[in-house]
C-alpha positions as CSV (number, residue, x, y, z in Angstrom):
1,X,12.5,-25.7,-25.7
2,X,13.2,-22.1,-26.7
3,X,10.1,-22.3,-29.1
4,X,8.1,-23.9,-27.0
5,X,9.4,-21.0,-24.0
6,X,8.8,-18.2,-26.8
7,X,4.7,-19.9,-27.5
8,X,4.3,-19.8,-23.9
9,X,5.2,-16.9,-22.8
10,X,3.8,-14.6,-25.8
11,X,0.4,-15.7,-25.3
12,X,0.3,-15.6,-21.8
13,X,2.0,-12.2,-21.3
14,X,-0.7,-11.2,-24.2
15,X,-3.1,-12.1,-22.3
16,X,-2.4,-10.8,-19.1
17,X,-1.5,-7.2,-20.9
18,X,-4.8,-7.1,-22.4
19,X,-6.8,-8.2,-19.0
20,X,-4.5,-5.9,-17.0
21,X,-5.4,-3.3,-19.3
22,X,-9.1,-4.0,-19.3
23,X,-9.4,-4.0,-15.6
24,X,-7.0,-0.3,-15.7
25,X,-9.8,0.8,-17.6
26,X,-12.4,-0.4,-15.8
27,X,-11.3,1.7,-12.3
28,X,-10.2,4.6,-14.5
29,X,-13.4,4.8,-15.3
30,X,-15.3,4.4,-11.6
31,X,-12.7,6.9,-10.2
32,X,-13.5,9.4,-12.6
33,X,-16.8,9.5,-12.4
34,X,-16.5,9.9,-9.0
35,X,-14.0,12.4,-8.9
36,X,-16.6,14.5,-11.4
37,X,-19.1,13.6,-9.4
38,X,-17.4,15.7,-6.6
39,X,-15.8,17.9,-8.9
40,X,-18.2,21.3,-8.1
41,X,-17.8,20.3,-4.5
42,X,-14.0,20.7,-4.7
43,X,-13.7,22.6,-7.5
44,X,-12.2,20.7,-9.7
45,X,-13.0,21.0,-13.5
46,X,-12.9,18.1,-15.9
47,X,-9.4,17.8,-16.8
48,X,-8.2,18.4,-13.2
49,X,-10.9,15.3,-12.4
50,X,-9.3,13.2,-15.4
51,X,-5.5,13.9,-14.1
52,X,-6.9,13.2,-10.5
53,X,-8.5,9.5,-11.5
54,X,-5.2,8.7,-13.8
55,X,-3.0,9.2,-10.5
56,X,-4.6,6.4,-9.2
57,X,-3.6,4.2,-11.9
58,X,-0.4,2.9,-10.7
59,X,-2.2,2.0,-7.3
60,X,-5.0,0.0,-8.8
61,X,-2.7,-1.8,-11.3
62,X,-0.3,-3.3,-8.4
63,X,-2.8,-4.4,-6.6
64,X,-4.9,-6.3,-9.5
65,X,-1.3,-7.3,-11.1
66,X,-1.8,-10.9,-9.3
67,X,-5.4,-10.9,-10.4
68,X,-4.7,-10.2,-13.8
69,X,-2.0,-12.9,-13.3
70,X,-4.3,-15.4,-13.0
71,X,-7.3,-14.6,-15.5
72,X,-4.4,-13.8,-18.0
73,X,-3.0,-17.4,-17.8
74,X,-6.1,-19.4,-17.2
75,X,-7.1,-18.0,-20.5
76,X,-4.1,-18.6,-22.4
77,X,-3.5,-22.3,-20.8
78,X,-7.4,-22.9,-21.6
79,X,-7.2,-21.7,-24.5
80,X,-4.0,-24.1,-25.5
81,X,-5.6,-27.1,-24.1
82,X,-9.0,-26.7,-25.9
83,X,-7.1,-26.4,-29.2
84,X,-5.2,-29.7,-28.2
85,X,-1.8,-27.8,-28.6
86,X,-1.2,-27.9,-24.7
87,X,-1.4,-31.8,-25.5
88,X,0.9,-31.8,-28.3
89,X,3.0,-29.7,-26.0
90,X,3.0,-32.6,-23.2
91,X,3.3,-35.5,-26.3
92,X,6.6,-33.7,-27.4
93,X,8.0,-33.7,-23.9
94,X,6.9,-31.1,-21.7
95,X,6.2,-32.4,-18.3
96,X,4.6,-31.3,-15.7
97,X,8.0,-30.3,-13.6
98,X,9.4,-28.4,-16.6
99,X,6.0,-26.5,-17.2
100,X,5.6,-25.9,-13.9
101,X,9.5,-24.6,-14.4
102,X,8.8,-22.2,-17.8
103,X,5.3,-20.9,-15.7
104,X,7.7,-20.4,-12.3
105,X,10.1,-17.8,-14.7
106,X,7.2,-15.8,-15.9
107,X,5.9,-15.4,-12.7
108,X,8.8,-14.0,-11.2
109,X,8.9,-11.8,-13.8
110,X,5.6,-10.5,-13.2
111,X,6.5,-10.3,-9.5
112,X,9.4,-7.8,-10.5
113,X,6.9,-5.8,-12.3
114,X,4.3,-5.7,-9.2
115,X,7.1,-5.3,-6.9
116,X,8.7,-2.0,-9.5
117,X,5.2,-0.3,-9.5
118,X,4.4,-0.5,-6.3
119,X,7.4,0.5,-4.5
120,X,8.2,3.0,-6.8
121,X,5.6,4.4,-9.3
122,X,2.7,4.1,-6.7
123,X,3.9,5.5,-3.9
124,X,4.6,8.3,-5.5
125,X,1.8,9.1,-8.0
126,X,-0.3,8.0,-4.3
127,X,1.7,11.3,-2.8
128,X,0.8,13.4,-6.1
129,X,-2.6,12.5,-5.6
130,X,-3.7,13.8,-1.8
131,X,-1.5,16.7,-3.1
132,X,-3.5,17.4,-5.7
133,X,-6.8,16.5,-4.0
134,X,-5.4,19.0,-1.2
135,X,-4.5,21.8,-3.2
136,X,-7.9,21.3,-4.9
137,X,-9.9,21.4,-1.8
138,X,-7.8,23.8,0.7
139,X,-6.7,20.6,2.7
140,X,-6.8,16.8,4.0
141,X,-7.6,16.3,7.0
142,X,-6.3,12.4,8.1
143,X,-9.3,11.0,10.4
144,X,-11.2,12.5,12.9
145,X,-8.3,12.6,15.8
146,X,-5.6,13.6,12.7
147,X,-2.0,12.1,13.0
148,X,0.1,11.5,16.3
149,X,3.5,11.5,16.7
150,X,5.7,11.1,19.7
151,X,9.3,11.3,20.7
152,X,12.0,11.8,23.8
153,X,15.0,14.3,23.9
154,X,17.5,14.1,26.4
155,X,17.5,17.9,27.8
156,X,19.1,20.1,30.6
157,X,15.9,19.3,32.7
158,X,16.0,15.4,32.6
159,X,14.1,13.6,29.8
160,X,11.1,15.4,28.0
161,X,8.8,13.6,25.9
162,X,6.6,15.1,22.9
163,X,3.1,14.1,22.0
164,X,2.7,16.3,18.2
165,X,-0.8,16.2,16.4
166,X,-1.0,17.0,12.7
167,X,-5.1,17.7,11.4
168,X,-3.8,16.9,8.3
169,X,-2.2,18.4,5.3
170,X,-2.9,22.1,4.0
171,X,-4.1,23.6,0.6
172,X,-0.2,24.3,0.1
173,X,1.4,21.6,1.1
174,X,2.1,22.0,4.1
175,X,1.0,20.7,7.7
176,X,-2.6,22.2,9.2
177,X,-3.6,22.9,12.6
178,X,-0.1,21.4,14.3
179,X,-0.4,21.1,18.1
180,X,3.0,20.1,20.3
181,X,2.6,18.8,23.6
182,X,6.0,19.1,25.8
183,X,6.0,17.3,29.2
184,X,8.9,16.9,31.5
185,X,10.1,13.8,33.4
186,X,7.6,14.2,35.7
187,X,4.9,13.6,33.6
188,X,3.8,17.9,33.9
189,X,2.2,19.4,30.8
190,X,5.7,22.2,30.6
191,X,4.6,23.7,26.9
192,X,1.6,23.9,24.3
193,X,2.1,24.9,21.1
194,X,-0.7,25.5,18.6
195,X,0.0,26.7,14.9
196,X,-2.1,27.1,11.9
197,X,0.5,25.6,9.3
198,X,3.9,24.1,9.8
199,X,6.8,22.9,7.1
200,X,9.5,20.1,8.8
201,X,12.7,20.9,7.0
202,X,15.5,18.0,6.3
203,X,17.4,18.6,9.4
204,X,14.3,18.6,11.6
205,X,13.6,22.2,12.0
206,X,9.7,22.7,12.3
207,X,8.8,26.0,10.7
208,X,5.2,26.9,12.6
209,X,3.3,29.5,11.1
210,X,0.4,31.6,13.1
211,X,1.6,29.9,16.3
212,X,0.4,30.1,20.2
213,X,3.1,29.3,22.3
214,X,1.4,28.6,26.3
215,X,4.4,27.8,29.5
216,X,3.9,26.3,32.1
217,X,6.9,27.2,34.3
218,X,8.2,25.0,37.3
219,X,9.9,27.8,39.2
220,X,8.3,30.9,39.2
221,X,9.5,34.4,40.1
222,X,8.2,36.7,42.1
223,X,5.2,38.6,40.6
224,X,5.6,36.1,37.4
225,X,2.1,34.9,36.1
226,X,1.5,31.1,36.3
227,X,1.3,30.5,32.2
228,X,2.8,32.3,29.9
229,X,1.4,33.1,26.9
230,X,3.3,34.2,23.2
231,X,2.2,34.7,19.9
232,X,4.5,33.9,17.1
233,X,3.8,35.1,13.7
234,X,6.8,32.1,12.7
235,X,8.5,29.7,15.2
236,X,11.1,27.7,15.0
237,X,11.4,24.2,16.9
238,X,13.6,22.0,17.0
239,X,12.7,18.1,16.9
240,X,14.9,14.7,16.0
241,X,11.6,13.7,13.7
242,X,12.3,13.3,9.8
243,X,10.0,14.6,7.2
244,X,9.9,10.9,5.9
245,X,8.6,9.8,10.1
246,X,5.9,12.9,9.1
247,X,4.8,12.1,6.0
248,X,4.6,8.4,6.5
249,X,2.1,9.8,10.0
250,X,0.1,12.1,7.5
251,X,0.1,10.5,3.9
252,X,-2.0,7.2,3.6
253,X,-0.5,3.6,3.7
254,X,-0.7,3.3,-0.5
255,X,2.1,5.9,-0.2
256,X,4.8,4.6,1.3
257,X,7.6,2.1,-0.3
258,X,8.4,-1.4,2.0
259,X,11.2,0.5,3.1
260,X,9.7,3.5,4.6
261,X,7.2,1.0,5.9
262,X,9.8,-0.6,8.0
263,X,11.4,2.7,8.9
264,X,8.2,3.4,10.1
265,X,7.5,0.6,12.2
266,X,11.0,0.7,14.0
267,X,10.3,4.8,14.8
268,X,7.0,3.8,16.6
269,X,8.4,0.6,18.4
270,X,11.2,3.0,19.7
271,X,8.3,5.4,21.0
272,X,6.8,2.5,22.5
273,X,3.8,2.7,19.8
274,X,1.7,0.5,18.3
275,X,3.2,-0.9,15.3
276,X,1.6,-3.7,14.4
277,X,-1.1,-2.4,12.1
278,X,2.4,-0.9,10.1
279,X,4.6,-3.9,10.9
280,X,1.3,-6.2,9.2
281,X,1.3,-3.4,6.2
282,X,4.9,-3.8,5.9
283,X,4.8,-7.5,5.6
284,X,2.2,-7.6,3.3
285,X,3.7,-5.3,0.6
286,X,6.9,-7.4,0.5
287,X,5.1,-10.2,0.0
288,X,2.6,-9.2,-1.8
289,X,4.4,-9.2,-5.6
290,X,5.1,-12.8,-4.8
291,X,1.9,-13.5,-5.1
292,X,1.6,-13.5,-9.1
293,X,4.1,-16.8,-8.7
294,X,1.4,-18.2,-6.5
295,X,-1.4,-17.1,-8.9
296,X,1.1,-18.5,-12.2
297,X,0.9,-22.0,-9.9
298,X,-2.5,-22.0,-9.0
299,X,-3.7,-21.6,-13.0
300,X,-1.8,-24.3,-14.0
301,X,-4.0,-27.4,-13.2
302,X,-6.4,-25.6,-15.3
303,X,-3.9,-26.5,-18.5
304,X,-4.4,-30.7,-17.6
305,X,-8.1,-30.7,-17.7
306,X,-9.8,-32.1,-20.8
307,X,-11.2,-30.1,-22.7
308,X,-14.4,-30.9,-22.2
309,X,-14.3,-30.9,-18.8
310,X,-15.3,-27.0,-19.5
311,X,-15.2,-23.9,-21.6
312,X,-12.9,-21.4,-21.7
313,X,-15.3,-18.9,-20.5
314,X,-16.4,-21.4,-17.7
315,X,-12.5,-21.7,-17.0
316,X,-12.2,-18.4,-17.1
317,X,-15.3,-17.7,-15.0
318,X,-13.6,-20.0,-11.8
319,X,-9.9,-17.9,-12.1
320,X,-12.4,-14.7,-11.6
321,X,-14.0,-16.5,-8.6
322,X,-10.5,-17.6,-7.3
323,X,-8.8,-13.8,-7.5
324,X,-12.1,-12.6,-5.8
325,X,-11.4,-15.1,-3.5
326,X,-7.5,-14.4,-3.1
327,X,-8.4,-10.8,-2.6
328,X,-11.0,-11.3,0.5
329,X,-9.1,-13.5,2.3
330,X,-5.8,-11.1,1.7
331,X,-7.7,-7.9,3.2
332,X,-9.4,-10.4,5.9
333,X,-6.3,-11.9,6.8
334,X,-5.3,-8.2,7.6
335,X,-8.0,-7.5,9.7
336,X,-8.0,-10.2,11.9
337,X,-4.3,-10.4,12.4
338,X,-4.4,-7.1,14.0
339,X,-8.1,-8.1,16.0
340,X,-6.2,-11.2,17.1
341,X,-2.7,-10.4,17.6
342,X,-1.0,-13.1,15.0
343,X,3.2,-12.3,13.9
344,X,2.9,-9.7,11.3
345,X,4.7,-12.2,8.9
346,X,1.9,-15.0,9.4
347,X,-0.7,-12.4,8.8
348,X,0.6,-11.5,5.5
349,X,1.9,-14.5,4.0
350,X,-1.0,-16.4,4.9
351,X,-3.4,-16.0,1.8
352,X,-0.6,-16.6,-0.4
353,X,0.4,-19.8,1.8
354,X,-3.0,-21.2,1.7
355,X,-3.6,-20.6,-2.6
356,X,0.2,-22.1,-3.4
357,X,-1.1,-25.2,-1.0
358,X,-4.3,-25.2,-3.1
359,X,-2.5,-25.2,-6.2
360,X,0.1,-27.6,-5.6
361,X,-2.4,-29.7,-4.3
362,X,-5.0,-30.0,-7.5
363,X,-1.6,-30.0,-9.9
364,X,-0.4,-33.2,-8.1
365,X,-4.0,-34.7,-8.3
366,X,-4.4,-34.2,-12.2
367,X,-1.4,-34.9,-13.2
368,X,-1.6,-38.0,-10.9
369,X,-4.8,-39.0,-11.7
370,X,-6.7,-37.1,-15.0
């Protein structure tokens, strides 16, 4: 068994490294040509558009790890049955629940691997890259309305509530064009603050650059205006928001790790946010590496059908077709879990549901019946 475990799982991790590799290529190639493409625009040279496209190369290989998955071992299983050795294989006692068994390892294996890149080398090379793009282009700016955030502090006044919007992200790294809205437990708009750049430090300490500070005082003296207005050349203020609860409101949802995710989630369902379209993201990037076991499974069948039932190109051709497939009804599933209000969970975990079904389903029927 160890030699058949050992022919198994070198071809099939061969294969999978060199279609892995091939697709890598393939989007390192379309990203930087689009990055050039740009480059005079945002002043970016050559190199600087070469380093910018190779940031995105832990992104693109988690999420075409369960793609590659499945090209990689139709191939290889194909490729075994076409040269009868798969048969041999099954004539010197490999059944179909210990190959189904040997496959299962190697798939969690590759989930480990999809699950390691993105929730650690992605994220982060995702963060070096709006950096990078930021620096390169004086800022990000996150949407047309930029980021909100929101929160309640328990003050001398009763119970305030904070509405803070971020543009986006500077040249420097920083935050652009910060506005804080401060309203009191009446509902009253008490404070505006406006600043041109702003830094959250560890303990919550917003350092606001170029700021406009605008009262609105309850009680007024006599002979005291109705709004006061300052002009800070630095402010300090005070908030119980972390620079993780910013940058997750900033930074796109590539960059953050299944834990941040569900940080995330739990600081806007506190606020009495919407969290669904997070909780759904959250949801799907733990379950996501699990799907290269469901892609393992589903190019399994493909190993019990005669060899002349098809090439290996035309075998090939179908596991294309089927990670096309895989990858539609993942990003669909998405979208009309958060249109239709589904669990988060049932959202996520229903494309991979649906293809281990599908596999299961046409192993049981040719090994029952071909």
């Amino acid at each position: 068994m160890r030699t058949v475990r050992r022919l198994l799982y070198r071809d099939i991790i061969a294969s999978v490294g060199f279609v892995a590799l091939a697709f890598l290529a393939l989007f390192y190639f379309i990203d930087f040509v689009e990055t050039l493409g740009d480059a005079g625009a945002k002043g970016l040279a050559a190199l600087e558009a070469a380093w910018s496209a190779a940031l995105e190369i832990p992104g693109h290989f988690y999420e075409l790890m369960p793609i590659a998955v499945l090209i990689g071992t139709i191939y290889s299983l194909a490729r075994l049955a076409q040269s009868s050795e798969f048969t041999i294989l099954r004539t010197g006692g490999l059944g179909p629940g210990r190959a189904l068994g040997l496959l299962a390892v190697l798939g969690v294996a590759f989930s480990a691997l999809t699950f390691v890149v993105g929730d650690y080398l992605a994220p982060r090379a995702e963060r070096e890259a709006v950096m990078f793009k930021a620096r390169a282009s004086g800022g990000v700016r996150v949407g047309s309305a930029g980021a909100w955030l929101k929160e309640r502090r328990r003050t001398p006044d009763g119970e305030h509530s904070y509405s803070i919007n971020i543009a986006g992200t500077s040249g420097g790294g920083g935050l652009a064009e910060v506005r804080i809205f401060e309203f009191d437990d009446d509902g009253r708009l008490a404070v505006r603050i406006e600043a041109r750049e702003g830094r959250v430090a560890e303990d919550g300490t917003w350092t606001l650059q170029d700021a406009e500070e605008t009262r609105w005082p309850r009680a007024r003296a006599a002979g005291q205006p109705p709004v006061l207005v300052r002009r800070h050349a630095q402010l300090q203020w005070q908030s119980t928001l972390t620079p993780a609860v910013v940058a997750a409101a900033v930074l796109p949802l590539r960059s953050m790790s299944t834990l941040e995710l569900w940080r995330y989630s739990a600081h806007l369902s506190d606020q009495e946010q919407s969290a669904q379209r997070h909780q759904i993201q959250f949801w799907k990037k733990a379950l996501y590496p699990l799907a290269c076991l469901v892609m393992v499974a589903l190019a399994l069948p493909f190993a019990y059908m005669h060899a002349r039932a098809g090439s290996v190109s035309l075998k090939v051709f179908g596991g294309i077709m089927l990670g096309i497939a895989f990858v539609l009804l993942n990003n669909l599933a998405g979208h009309i879990g958060l249109l239709s209000g589904w669990v988060p969970w049932a959202a996520a975990a229903t494309p991979s549901l649906l293809f281990l079904a599908l596999s299961m389903a046409a192993f049981a029927w040719l090994v029952r019946y071909r």
